[in-house]
N, C-alpha and C positions, 0 to 999 in steps of 0.2 A: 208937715214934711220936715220940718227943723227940728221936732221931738227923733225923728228916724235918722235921720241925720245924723244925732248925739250920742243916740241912746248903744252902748255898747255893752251888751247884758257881758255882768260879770261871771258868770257862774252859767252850765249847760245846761241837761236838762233838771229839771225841778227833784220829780220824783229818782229812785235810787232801783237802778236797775243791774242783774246780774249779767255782764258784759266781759268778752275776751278783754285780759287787761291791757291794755296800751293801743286798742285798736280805735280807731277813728275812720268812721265811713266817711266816703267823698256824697254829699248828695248834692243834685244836680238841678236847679228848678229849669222847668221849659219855660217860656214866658210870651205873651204875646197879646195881643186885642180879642177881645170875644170872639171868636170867627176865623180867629189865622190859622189854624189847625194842631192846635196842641191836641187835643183829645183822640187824632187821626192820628197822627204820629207818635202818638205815646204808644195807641193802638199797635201798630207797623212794629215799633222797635222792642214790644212786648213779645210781637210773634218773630221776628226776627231773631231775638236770645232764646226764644224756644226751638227754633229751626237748627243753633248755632249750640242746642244742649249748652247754654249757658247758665250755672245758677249764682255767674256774679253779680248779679243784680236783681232789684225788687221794682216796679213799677206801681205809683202810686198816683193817680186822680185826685187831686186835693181836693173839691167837691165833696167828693165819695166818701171820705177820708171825714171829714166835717160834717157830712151828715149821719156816719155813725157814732159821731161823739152826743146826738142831740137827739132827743123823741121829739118826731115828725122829721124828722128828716131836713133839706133844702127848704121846702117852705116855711116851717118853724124858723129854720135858721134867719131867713129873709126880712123874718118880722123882728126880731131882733133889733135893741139900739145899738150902736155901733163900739161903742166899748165891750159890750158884753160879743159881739161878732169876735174883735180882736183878740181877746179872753181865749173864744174855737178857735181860732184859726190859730194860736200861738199853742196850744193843746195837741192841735193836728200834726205840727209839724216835728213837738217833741217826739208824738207816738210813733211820726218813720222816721226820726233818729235813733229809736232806742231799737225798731223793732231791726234795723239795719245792722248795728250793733251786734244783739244780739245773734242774729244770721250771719254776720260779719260778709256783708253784701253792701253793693254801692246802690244807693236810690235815686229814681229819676222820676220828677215831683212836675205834675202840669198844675200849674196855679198863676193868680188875676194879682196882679201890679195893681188898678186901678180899674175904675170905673168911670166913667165921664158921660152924664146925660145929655146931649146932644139942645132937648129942649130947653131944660134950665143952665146948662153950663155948671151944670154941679160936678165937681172932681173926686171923687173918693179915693183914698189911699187904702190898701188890704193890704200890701204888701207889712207884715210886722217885724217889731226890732228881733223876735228869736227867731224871725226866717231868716233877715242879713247876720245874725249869729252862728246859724247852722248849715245854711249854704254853704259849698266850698266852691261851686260854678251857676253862672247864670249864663242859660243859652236864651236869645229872644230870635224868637220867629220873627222875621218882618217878609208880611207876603201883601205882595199888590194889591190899593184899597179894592180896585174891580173884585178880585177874587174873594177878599173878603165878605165884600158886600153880598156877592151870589150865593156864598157857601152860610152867610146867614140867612138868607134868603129860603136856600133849598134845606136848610136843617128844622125837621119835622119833629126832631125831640127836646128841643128847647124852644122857648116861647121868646124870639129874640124881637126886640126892636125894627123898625126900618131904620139905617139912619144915612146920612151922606157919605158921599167918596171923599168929599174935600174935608168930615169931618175926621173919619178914619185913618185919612193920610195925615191930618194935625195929631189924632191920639196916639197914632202909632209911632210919631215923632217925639212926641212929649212922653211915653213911655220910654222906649230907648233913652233917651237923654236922660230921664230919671233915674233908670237901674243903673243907667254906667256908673252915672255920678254915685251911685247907693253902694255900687260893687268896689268903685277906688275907694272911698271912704271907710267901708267895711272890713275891705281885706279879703274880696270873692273875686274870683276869675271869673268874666264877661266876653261875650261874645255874639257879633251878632251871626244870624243864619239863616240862608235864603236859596230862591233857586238862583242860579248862575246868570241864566238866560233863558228865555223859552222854547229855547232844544235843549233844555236838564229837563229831563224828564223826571215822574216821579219814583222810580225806580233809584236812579243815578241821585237825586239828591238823597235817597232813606238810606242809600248803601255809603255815603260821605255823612249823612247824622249818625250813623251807626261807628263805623271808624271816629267820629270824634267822643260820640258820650263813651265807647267802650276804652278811649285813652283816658278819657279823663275821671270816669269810676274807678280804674284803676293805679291809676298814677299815685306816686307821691315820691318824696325825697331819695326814699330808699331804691325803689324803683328805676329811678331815675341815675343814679350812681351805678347799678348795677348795669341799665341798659348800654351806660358811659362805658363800662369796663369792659362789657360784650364789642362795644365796637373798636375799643383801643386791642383788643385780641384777635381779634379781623387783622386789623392795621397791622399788625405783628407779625401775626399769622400769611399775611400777603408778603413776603419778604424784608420786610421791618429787620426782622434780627439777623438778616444773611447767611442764614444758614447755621448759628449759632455762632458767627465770627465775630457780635454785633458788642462793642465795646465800647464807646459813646452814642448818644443819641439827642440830635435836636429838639427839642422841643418848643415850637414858637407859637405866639399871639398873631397874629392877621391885622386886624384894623390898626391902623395907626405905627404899627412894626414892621408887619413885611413892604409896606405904602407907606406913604405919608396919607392919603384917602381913608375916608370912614367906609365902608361899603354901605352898612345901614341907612346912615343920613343920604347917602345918593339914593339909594333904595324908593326912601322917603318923599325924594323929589322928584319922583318920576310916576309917581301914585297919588290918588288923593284920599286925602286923610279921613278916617270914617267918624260919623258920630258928633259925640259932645266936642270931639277933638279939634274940629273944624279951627281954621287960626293956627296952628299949630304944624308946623311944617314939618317935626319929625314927632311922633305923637311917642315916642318911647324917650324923648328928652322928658318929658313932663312926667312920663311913669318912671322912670329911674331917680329922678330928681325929691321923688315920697318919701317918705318916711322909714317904706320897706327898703333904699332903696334897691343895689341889684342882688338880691334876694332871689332864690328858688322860686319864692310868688312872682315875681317880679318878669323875672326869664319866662315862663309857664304866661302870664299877662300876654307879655312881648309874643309867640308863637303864635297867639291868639289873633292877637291884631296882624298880625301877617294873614291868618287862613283867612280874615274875615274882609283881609282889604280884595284878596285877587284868588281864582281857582289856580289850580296847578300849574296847568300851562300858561298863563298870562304870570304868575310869577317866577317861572322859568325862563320866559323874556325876559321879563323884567334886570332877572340875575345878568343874563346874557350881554345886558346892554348897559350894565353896572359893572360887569367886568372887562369888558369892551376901553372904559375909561378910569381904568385902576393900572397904575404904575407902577411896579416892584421896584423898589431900590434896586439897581443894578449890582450894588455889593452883597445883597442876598443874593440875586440871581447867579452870581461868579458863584458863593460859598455850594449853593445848593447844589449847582453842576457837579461843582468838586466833588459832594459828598457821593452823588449818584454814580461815580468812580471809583470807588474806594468800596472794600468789604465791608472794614470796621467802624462804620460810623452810619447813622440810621438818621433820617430827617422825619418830625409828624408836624403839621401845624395843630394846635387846637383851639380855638375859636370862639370863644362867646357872641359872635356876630354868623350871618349867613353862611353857613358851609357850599351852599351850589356859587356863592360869587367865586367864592376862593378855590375850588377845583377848577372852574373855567378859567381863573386865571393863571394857575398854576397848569393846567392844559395849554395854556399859547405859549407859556416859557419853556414848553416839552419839558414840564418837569412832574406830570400826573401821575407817570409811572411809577417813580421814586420818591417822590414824598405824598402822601396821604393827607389829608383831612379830615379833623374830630368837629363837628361841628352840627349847628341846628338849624330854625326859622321854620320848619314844619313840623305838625303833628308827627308826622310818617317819621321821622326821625327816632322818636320815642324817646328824646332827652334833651334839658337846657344844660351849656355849660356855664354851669357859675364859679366864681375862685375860687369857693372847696373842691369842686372837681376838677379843675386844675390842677388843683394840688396832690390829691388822690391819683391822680393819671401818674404822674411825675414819682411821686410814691410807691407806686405799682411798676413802672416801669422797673425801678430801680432794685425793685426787694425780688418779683417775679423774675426779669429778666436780667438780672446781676449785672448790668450797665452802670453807667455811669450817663449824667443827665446835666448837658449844658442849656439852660432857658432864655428866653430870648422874650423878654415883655415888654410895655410902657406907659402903664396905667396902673392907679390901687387894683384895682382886680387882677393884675397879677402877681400880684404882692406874695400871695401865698404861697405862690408856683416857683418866684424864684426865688424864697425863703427857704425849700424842699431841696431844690436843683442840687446837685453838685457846685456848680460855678453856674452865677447868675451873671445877664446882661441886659441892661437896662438900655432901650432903645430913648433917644431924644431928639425930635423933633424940631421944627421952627414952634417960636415960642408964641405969634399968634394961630398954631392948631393944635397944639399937644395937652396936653389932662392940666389943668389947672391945679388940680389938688395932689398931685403927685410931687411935689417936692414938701410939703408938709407928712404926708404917708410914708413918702421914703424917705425922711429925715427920721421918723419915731420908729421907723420897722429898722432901722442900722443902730439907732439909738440903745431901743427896750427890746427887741427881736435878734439883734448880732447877726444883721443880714450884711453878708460879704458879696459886692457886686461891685463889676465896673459901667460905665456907658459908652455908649455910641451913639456921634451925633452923629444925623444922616437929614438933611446934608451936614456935611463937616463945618459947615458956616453956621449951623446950628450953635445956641450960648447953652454953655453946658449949666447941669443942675448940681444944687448946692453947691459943693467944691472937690477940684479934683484929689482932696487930703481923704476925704468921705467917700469918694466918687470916681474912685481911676479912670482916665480918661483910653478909651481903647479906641484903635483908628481903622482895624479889619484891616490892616497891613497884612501883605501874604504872610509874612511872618509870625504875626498873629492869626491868620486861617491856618498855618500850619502848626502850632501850637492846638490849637483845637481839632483838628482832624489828626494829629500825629497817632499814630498804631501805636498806643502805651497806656496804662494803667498810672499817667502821673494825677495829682489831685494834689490842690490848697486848699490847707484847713486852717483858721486861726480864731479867735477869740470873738473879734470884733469889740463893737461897743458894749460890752456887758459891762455888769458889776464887781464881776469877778474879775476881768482884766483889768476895770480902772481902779481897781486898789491895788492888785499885783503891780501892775509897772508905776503904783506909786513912787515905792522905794527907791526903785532899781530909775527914777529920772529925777531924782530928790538930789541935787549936786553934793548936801551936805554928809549923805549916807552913802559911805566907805569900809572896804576891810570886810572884817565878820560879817556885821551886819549886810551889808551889799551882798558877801555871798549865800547868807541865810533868804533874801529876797531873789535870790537866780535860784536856790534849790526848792526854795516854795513854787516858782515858777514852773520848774521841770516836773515836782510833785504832780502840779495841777496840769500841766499837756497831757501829762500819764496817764492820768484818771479820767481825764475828758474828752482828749482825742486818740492817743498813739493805741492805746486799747482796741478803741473803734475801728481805726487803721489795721492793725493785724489781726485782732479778731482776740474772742476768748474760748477759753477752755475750762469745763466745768471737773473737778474733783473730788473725791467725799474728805471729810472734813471730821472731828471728834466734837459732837456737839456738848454747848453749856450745859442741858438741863441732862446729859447720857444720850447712849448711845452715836448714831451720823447721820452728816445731813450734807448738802453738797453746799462745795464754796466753789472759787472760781479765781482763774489767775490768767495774765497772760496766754494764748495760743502759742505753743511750742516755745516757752520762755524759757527752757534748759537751751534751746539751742538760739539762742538770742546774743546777740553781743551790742553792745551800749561803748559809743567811740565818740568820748567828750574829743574835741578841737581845741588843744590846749593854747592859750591858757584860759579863755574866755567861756570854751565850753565842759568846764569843773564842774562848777557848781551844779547848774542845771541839771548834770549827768546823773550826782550824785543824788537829787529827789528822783530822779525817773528811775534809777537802780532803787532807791528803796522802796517804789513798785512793783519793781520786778524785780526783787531778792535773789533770783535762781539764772538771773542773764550774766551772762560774761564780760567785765568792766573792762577797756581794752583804751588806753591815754594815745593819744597822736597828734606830736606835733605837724608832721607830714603826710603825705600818702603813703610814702617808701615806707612808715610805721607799721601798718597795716600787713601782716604776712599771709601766707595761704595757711596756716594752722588757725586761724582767727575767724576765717569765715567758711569753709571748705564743706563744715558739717552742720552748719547752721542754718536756720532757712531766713533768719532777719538781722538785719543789721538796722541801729539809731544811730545816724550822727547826729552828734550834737555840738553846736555853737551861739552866742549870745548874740550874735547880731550878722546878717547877712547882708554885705550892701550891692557889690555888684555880682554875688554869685559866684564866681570866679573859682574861689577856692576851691567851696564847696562843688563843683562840677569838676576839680583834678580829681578829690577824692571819690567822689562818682565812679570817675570814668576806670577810677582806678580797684576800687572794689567790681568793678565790672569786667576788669579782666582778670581778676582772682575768683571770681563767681558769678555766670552769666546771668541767674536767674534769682537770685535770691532779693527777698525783697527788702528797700530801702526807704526807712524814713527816716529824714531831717530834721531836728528840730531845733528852736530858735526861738530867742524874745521877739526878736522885733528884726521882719524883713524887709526890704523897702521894693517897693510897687513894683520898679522894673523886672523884679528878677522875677514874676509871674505872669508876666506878659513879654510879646516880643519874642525879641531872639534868644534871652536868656531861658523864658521859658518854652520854648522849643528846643533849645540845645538838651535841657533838663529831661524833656519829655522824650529823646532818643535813647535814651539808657533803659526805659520802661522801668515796669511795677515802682515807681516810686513814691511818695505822698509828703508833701512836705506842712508841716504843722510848727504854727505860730501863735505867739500869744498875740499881738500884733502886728498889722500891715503900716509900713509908713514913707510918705512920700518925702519927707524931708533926707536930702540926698548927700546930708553933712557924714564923714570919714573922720572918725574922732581920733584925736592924739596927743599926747603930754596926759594931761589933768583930765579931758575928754575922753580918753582910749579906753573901754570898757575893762580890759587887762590890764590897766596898770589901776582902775578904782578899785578892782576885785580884789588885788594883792598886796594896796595900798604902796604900788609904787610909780607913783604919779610925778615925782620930781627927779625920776631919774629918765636920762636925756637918748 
């Protein structure tokens, strides 16, 4: 057993066969005790995909399979010493992988785990190291040793044993336990499967074996993303987008975000745990905590062990009486009403945990109508969400339905989603139930990732994570629900912890670097927004170009950059202006000390205006000149740009004030919470112009 254990063949099959490339069959072994009805059931769900004109799949008798690798057939085989058996039997399994391969069909394999003779207590192991290599599921029949016994009993075409109830109920225990343990270690989806109760009849359980092996021949990654994307187009398609009014959109996590409650681990405790997992009071801590861990395998695991703990209806209790005792923070409950109010703002949850707890619960806060559920814990479902497809959702949201995407997480697994988001928010917790590893993740994803997020603690007595300089602290003041729901196209963009901003604002906080220099470091500055974000922000436009080698080829500039004006904030925002103008060479350079600077000849025929300034502390300013280009041109769009903004002016009232003027996007090199107002020797205007000693 400890050689099978180990042994993880490096390399597939042996021989070199001509195969669609990149294709990889799901095959599936049935598994069970001499007697539990694999060969019936293999039977069943052979003529079941003929009834069903299916030719995704191959069906294959390992037996059968083994004894045409061998002259004489089973008997020959039987005399066999037992390394030369394992020799066939690893032969067998290659020849339906290749031949599935080739057919590019899923195979569904009845074959013996073990052998166990009753009178000497001898254990055989069959099961080989290239069956746990080429598996990708293991279904084990576990059927009542009674029935066993009879059906060895009345079976006329094999020559079986008599043997005990009380022994078939230990093999059948001692098999189970082995393949699990074979199937975690390996890297194979396991599952046990049985009748329900003695009113399943055998109709009703082959029509539930048939729904599982025909998901799980055919599943895989791709599959799976796709099915995600089919239902996040449902969810859309169900008044998600408002009728095309739809201009941001929530995006939240469940466990632990929209609750403080896990729903899974309650789940867990209201059930008992199947199998080797016995001990184990939520049996997907111990699978997620592997190697894989929450992994595509891993989620695909987890559904398993849900179908295998309860039928449908006892886990639809189950949901019922999990959601029964699941709490919504009351500050989502407020937000979400609001949104279900409003045209322009769309709410989805999506979920890597149960999707039926979270609609039932999202049903008693009368909130089912208006916000949706992505979510899984059944086959029927047809998808796990893992944090790639979080992230993909959120992706898609944004590129299909030209929204904008505020995320709402609190765990590494959403790491990627509100990496994606527009504007992320990080949920946090009391500090004895929230993700332990989550402030190491979210210190390296703001670090090496330039993830710009604030938190909320819920409850507010919550200790926040890392620090509020990394970490803006957000309170879900109506002022901030109104910042997030306001009817406007505003967005913050900045740098973040890159490498390219902590050498940028090297210079420009180097107290001894003044004059020239200081302003060669604010135009490199404005250079690099240009190029990284304000492009982004209004979009490009492609044009033909005189290529090097002869004749053209297309290049690309600013969107609508003739009608562009560029409005440094003098005197701080010079410099800056002038690297973003030498991006966009063909926009209109337009100096204002004031608003009154600004006339209707400046912006009237343009469709973009930059302002630009070196440091934004309360906003202030920049909100006259706002408001003031806003009544010289209602609609043209506004970005702001800036070294270094400080925290408040993007949350709060400032950034609701911001967000009443619409289309606007404000982009910085960085965000900072230190709320110093600089002056004399400090004042960024007077380092720039080297006039720091005058008073």
């Amino acid at each position: 057993m400890a050689d099978i254990m180990n042994d993880r063949a490096e390399s597939s099959s042996d021989g070199f066969i001509c195969a669609p490339e990149g294709f990889k069959p799901n095959i599936i072994g049935l598994y069970g005790v001499p007697g539990a009805g694999k060969s019936h059931y293999l039977s069943k769900l052979r003529v079941h995909a003929e009834s069903e004109l299916s030719s995704s799949f191959q069906f294959f008798e390992g037996s059968s399979v083994i004894s045409s690798l061998i002259p004489g057939g089973l008997p020959a085989f039987k005399e066999l010493p037992e390394d030369q058996k394992s020799k066939l039997r690893e032969e067998a399994i290659r020849s339906i992988k290749d031949e599935c391969t080739v057919e590019k069909t899923a195979g569904i394999v009845a074959g013996h785990a073990t052998f166990w003779d009753e009178k000497d207590d001898t254990e055989v192991i069959a099961i080989t190291p290239k069956d746990l290599e080429i598996y990708s599921h293991i279904l084990y029949l576990r059927t009542d040793p009674e029935v066993v016994q009879q059906q060895r009993i009345n079976d006329c075409e094999r020559d079986r044993e008599i043997v005990s109830i009380d022994h078939l109920e230990r093999w059948q225990m001692m098999e189970e336990s082995v393949l699990r343990t074979l199937c975690r270690v390996h890297g194979i989806n396991f599952c046990v499967i049985s009748a329900r109760s003695y009113t399943d009849s055998e109709d009703m359980f082959l029509a539930r074996l048939w729904r599982l092996v025909s998901d799980l021949g055919l599943h895989n990654e791709h599959v799976n993303r796709n099915n995600a994307m089919t239902r996040l187009g449902q969810v859309m398609n169900s008044g998600a987008t408002r009728n095309g009014r739809l201009k941001t959109m929530l995006v939240m996590d469940a466990d632990k975000t929209l609750a403080p409650q896990d729903a899974g681990d309650m789940f867990w405790g209201k059930v008992s745990t199947p199998g080797a997992l016995i001990g184990t009071k939520n049996p997907l801590k111990e699978l997620f905590g592997s190697s894989d861990g929450y992994s595509y395998h891993s989620f695909r695991q987890a559904t398993l062990l849900y179908e295998e703990s309860v039928g449908d209806g006892a886990f639809d209790a189950i949901c019922d009486e999990v959601a029964s005792e699941v709490t919504m923070h009351p500050e989502f409950v407020s937000l979400l009403h609001q949104v279900a109010e409003i045209d322009h703002v769309g709410a989805v949850v999506v979920t890597s945990g149960l999707r039926r707890v979270w609609e039932k619960v999202l049903e008693r806060e009368g909130l089912s109508e208006s916000v949706k559920v992505i979510g899984g814990g059944r086959i029927s479902d047809g998808f796990v969400v893992t944090a790639e497809v979080k992230a993909d959702l959120v992706a898609h949201i944004q590129s299909a339905y030209g929204v904008e995407v505020c995320a709402f997480g609190d765990s590494p697994l959403d790491l990627p989603m509100l990496l994606q988001a527009d504007r992320a928010i990080v949920v946090v917790g009391d500090e004895y139930s929230r993700s332990a590893s989550m402030d190491a993740a979210l210190g390296d994803a703001i670090k090496t990732q330039g993830l710009v997020a604030s938190q909320l603690m819920l409850p507010d007595t919550a200790t926040p994570r890392l620090d509020s300089v990394k970490l803006p602290i957000l309170r879900l003041s109506q002022a901030d629900i109104d910042a997030i729901l306001c009817d406007s196209n505003f967005r913050f963009i900045h740098a973040g912890h890159t490498s390219a901003s902590a050498l940028l604002m090297t210079q420009t906080r180097n107290a001894t670097v003044a004059g020239p220099a200081l302003k060669e470091a604010h135009r490199r500055i404005g250079w690099y927004l240009a190029v990284q974000f304000i492009g982004k922000a209004i979009g490009l436009e492609s044009y033909e170009i005189p290529h090097v080698q002869g004749g053209h080829t297309e290049g690309h500039r600013l969107k609508g950059e003739k009608r562009t004006t560029i409005v440094p904030l003098m005197r701080g925002g010079g410099p800056m202006a002038e690297g973003i103008n030498e991006v966009f060479p063909l926009a209109m350079l337009v100096h204002a000390i004031k608003p009154d600077d600004l006339k209707l000849h400046h912006v009237e025929e343009q469709g973009s205006i930059i302002l630009v300034d070196s440091v934004i502390n309360s906003g202030k300013s920049m909100i006259e000149f706002i408001k003031h280009v806003r009544k010289l041109h209602a609609t043209i769009r506004i970005v702001v740009a800036a070294n270094v903004v400080q925290d408040k002016v993007i949350s709060g009232e400032t950034a609701a004030n911001l967000a009443r003027y619409g289309n606007i996007t404000l982009v910085a090199l960085r965000l900072s919470k230190n709320q110093f107002t600089g002056s004399g020797d400090t004042d960024t205007g007077n380092r720039l112009f080297n006039t720091t000693h005058l008073r």
